[in-house]
C-alpha positions as CSV (number, residue, x, y, z in Angstrom):
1,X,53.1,8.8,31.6
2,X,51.5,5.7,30.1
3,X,54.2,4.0,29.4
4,X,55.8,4.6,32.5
5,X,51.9,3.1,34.3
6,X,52.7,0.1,31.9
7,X,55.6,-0.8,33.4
8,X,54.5,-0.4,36.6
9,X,51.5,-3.1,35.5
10,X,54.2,-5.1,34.1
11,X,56.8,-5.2,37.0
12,X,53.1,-5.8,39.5
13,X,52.0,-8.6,37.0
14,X,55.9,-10.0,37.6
15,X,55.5,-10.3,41.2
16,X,52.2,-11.8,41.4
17,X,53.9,-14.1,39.1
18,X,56.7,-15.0,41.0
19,X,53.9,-15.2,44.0
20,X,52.5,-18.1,42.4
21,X,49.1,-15.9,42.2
22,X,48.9,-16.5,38.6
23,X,45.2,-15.7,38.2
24,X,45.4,-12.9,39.2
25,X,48.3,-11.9,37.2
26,X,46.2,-12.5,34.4
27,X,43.0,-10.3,35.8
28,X,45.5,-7.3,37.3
29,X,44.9,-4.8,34.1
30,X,40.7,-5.4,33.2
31,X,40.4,-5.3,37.4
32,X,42.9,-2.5,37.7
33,X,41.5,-0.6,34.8
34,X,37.6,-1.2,35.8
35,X,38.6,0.3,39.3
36,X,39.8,3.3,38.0
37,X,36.9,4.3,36.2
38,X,34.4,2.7,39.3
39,X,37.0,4.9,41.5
40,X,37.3,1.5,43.8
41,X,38.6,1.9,46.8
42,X,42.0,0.3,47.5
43,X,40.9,-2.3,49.9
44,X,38.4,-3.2,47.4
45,X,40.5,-3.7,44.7
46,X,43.0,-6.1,46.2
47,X,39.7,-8.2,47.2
48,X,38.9,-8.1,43.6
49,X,42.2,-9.3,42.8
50,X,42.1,-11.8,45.5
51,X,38.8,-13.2,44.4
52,X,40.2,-13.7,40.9
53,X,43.0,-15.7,42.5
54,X,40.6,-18.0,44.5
55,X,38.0,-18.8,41.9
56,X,40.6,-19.7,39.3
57,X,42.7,-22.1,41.9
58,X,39.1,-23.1,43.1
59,X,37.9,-23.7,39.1
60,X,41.0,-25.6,38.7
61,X,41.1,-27.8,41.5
62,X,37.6,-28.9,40.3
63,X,38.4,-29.7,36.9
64,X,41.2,-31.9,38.2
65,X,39.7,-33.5,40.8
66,X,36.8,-34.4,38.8
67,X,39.5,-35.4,36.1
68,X,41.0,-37.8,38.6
69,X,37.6,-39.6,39.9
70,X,36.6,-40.9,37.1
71,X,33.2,-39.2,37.3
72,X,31.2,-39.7,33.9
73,X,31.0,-36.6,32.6
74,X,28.0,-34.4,31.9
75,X,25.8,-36.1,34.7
76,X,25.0,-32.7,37.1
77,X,22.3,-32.7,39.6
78,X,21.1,-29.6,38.0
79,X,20.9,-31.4,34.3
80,X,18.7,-34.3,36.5
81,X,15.2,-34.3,35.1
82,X,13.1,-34.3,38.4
83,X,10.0,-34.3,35.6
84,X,10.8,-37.6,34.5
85,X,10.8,-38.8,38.3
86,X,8.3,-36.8,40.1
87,X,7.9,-39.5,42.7
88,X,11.9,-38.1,44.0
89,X,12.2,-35.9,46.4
90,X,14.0,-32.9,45.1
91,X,14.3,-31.3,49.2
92,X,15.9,-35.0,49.9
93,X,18.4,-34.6,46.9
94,X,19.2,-30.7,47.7
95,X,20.2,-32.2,51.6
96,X,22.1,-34.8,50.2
97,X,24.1,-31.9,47.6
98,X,25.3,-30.6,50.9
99,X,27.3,-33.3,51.8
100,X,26.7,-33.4,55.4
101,X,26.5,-36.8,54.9
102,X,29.6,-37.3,54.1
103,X,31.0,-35.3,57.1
104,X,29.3,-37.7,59.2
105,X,30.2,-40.7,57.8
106,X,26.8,-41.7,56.1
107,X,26.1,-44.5,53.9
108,X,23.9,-43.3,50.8
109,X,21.8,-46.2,48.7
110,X,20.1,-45.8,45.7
111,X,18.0,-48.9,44.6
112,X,15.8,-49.3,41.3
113,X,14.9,-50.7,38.1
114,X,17.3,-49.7,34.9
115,X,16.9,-46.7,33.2
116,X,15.1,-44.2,36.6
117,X,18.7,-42.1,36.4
118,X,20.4,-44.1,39.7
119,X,23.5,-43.2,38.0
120,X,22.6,-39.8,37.4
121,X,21.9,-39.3,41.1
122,X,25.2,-40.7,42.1
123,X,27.5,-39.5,39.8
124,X,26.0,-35.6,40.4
125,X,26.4,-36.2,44.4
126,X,29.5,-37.3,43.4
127,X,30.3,-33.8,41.4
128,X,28.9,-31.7,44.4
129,X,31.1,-33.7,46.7
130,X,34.1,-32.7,44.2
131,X,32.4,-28.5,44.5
132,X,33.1,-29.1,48.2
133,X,36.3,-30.0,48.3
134,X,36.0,-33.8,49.1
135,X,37.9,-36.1,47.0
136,X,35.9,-38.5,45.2
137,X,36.0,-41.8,43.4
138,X,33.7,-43.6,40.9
139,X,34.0,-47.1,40.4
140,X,31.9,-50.1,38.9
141,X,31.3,-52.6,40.8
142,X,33.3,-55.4,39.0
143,X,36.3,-52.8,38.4
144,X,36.5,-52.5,42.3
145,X,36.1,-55.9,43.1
146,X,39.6,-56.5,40.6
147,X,41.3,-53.8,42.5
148,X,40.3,-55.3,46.2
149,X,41.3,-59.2,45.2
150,X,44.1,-57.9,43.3
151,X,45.3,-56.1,46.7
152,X,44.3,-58.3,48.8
153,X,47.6,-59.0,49.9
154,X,49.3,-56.0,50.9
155,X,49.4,-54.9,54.3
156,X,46.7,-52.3,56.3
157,X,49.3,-49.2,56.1
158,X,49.2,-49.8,52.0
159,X,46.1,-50.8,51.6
160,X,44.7,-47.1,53.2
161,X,47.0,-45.5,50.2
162,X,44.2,-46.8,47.8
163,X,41.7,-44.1,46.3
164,X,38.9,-46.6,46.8
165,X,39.8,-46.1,51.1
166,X,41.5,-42.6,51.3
167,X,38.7,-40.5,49.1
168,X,36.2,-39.2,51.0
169,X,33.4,-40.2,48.8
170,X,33.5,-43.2,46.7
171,X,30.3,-44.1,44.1
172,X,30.0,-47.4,43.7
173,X,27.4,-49.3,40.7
174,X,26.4,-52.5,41.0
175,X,25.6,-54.3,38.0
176,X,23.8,-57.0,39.1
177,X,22.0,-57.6,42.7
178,X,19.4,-59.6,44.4
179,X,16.5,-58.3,47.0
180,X,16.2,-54.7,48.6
181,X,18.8,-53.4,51.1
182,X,18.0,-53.4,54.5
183,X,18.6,-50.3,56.1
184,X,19.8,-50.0,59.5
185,X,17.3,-48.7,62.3
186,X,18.9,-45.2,62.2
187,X,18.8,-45.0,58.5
188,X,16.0,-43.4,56.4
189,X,14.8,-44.6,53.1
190,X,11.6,-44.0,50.5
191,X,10.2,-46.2,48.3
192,X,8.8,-44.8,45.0
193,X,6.3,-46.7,42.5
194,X,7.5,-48.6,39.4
195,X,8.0,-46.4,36.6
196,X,10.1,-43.6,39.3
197,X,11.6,-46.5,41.3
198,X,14.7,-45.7,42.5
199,X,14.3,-46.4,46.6
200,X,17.1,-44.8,48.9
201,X,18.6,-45.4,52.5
202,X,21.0,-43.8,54.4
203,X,22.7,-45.6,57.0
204,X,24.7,-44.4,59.3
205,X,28.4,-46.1,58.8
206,X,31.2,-47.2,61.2
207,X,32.5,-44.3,62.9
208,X,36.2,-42.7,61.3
209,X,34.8,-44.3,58.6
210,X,34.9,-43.0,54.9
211,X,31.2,-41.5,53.3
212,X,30.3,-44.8,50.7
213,X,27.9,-43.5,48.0
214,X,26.5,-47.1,46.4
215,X,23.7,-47.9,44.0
216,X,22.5,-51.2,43.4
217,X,19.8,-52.8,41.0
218,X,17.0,-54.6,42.5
């Protein structure tokens, strides 16, 4: 009797193989034997076994798009230290994490001195933008401005092809800058004292076009 059940897991695990739902190959005996002794309902069980499937293609398709922006790693919004800049507004940051901006095209500016965690900010917008399913791309400011001289021959249908056009979000840091941006009439923008100085603005961008998230130092 359990040998025959075994094969019957095995031949199951086969087809969900061949499927291509290989997570939830993997999770079919713990889930299948958990529901036996919870005495899960059918229908519940194959949700289960769906769920497994989506989180580990959803886990996946994080890791490699985050692999293939060039994010710094270890910079989360959740590792920021909202301590150490008190003068941010944590409501404003938890808006931006839901990347309506983004759907609408906004331009996101974060201005300050070194050292008040502008890159932190960006590069864990950047992450959530990844958790969303937007594709993303981090550059530096003198690494991008290579790639745009060094295409700046090809033609417009090429030229979309690039990441730094066809991702949805791309984070841009500026090394170097003069003056405070100026932000359009619809944008909004705080400014925050010395020691937690990192100013924003979000401007609204040209319409159909891509969400820019940009940080400069004054």
């Amino acid at each position: 009797m359990n040998a025959k059940r075994k094969l019957d897991i095995d031949a199951t695990r086969e087809r969900l193989t061949a499927l291509g739902l290989i997570h939830a190959a993997e999770q079919l005996e713990p889930l299948l034997s958990e529901a036996v002794k919870a005495e899960t309902a059918p229908h519940a069980f194959v949700d289960q076994l769906l769920e497994a499937e989506y989180l580990g293609r959803e886990t996946r398709r994080v890791r490699t798009a985050l692999r293939l922006s060039s994010l710094p790693s270890g910079l989360t919004l959740a590792d920021f230290d909202f301590a150490f800049q008190p003068a941010i507004e944590r409501s404003r940051i938890d808006t931006l994490a839901t990347c309506a901006y983004i759907r609408a095209a906004e331009t996101v500016l974060i201005q300050g001195p070194p050292g008040v965690g502008k890159s932190h900010l960006a590069v864990g917008l950047g992450v959530k933008a990844v958790e969303h399913g937007f594709s993303a791309q981090f550059y530096r400011f003198d690494e991008l401005k290579l790639a745009l001289k060094g295409d700046a021959h090809l033609p417009p249908a090429r030229l979309r092809r690039r990441k730094y056009l066809n991702a949805a979000l791309s984070a841009k840091r500026a090394i170097a800058g003069s003056g405070r941006a100026r932000p359009s009439s619809r944008a909004t923008s705080c400014s925050l004292p010395r020691r937690s100085s990192t100013s924003w603005a979000s401007s609204r961008s040209a319409p159909g076009s891509r969400a820019v998230l940009r940080q400069k130092r004054p």
